[in-house]
C-alpha positions as CSV (number, residue, x, y, z in Angstrom):
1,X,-116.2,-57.6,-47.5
2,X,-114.9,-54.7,-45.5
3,X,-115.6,-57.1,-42.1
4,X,-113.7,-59.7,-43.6
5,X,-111.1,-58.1,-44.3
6,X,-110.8,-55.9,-41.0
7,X,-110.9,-59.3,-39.5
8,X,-108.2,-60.6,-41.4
9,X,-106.0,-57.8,-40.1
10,X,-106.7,-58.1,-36.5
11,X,-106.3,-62.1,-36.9
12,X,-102.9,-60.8,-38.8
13,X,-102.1,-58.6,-36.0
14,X,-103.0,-60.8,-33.1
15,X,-100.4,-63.7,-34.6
16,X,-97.6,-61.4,-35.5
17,X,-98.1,-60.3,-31.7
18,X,-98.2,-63.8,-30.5
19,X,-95.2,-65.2,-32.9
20,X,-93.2,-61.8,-31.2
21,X,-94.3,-63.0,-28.0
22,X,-93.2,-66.7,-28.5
23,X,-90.2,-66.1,-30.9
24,X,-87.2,-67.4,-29.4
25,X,-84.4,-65.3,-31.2
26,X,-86.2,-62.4,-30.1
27,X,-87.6,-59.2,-33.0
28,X,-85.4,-58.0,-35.1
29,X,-83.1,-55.4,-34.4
30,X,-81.4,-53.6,-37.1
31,X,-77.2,-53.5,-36.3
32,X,-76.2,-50.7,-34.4
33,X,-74.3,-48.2,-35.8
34,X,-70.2,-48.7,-34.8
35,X,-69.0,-47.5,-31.5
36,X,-66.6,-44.6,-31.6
37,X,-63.4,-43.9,-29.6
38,X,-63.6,-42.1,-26.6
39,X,-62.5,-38.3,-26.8
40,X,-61.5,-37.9,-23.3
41,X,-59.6,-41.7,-23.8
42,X,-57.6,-40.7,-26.5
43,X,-56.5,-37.3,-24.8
44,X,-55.5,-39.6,-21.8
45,X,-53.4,-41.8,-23.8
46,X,-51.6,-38.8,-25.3
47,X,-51.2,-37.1,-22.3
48,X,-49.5,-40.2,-20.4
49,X,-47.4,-40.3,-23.4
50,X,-46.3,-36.7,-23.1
51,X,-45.9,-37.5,-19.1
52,X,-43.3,-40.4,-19.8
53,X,-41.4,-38.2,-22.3
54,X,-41.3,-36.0,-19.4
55,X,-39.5,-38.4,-16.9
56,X,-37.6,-39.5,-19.9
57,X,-36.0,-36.0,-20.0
58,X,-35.4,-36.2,-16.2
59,X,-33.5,-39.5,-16.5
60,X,-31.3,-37.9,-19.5
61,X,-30.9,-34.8,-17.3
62,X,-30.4,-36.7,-14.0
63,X,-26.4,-37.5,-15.1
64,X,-25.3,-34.1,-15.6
65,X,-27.1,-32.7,-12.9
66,X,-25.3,-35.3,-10.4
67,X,-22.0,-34.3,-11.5
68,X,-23.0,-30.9,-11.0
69,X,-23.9,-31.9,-7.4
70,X,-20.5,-33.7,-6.9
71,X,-18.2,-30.6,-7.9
72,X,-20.0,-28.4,-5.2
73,X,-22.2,-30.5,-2.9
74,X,-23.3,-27.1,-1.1
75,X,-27.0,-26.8,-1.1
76,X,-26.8,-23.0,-2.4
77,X,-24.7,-24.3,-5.6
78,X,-27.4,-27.1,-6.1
79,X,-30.5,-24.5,-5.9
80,X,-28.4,-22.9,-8.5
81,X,-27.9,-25.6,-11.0
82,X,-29.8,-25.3,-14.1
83,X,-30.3,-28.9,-14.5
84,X,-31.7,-29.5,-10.8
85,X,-34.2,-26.8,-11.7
86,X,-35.3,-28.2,-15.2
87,X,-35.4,-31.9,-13.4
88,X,-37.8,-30.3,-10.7
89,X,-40.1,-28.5,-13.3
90,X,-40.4,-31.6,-15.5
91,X,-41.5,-33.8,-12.2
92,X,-43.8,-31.3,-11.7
93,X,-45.3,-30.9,-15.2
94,X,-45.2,-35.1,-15.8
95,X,-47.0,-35.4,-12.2
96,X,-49.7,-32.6,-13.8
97,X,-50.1,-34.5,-16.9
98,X,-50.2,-37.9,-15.0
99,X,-53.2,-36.5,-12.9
100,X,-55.2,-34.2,-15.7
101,X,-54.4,-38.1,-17.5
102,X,-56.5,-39.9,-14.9
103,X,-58.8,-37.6,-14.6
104,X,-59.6,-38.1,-18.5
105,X,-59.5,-41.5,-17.9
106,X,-62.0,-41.8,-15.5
107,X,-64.8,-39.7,-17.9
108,X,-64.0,-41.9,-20.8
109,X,-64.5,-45.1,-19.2
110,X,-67.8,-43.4,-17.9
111,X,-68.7,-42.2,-21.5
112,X,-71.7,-44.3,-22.6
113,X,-71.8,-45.9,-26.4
114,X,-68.1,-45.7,-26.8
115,X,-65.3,-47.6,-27.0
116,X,-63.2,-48.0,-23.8
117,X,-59.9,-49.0,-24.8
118,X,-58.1,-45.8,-25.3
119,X,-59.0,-44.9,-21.7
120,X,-58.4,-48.1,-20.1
121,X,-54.4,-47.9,-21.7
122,X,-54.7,-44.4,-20.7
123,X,-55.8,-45.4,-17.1
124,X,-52.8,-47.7,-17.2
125,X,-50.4,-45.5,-18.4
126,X,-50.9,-42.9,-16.4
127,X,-51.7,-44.7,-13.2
128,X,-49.1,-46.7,-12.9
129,X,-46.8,-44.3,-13.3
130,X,-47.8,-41.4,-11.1
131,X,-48.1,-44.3,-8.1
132,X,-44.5,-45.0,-9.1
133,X,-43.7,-42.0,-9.0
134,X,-45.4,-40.9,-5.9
135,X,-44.1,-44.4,-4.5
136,X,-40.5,-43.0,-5.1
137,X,-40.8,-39.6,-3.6
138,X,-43.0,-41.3,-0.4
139,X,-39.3,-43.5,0.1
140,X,-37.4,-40.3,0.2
141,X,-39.4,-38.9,3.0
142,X,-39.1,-42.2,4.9
């Protein structure tokens, strides 16, 4: 009885191997567990949000500081103009953010097993914008 049944196994074996062989749908596979978000996405999303609050502040500061200009045109007067110094330090921190944002970008779209739409809206974000803004500063040298 033990041959028997020994055969029965191996004859049980050898059709479960050839029904995995043949299936068409493939063996099971258990669902995989859900994606998460991307770390580095989500910190590139906030940061090109932070970047456009940045060149937000330049456009509100950008009035005041030309009617600064047009009272005393002199270049010494416009080096001292608080609001020509706090619209270059915001281009210069939202052109930061914009790159550290691209840069963040770039590793969560590489990120394996996660989601990729934080940094693909990140990517977005904070590429269109810095090639606007590089775009606007590359006229001014023209």
């Amino acid at each position: 009885m033990d041959n028997n049944e020994e055969d029965r196994k191996t004859l049980d074996t050898k059709q479960e191997e050839l029904l995995e062989v043949n299936n068409p749908y493939g063996t099971f596979q258990p669902p995989a567990a859900p994606l998460k978000h991307s770390g580095p996405g989500i910190a590139s999303l906030v940061i090109g949000i932070l970047a456009l609050i940045a060149y937000t502040v330049i456009l509100a500061l950008a009035p005041a500081a030309a009617a600064e200009i047009m009272e005393n045109p002199t270049p010494e007067a416009m080096l001292d103009s608080f609001y020509v110094i706090m619209i270059g330090i915001m281009i210069f921190i939202g052109l930061t953010f914009n790159l550290v944002g691209v840069i963040l970008a770039i590793i969560g779209l590489s990120l394996k097993n996660r989601k990729k739409i934080f940094p693909t809206i990140g990517m977005i974000i904070n590429g269109v914008v810095l090639l606007i803004v590089v775009g606007f500063f590359s006229l001014s040298f023209i």
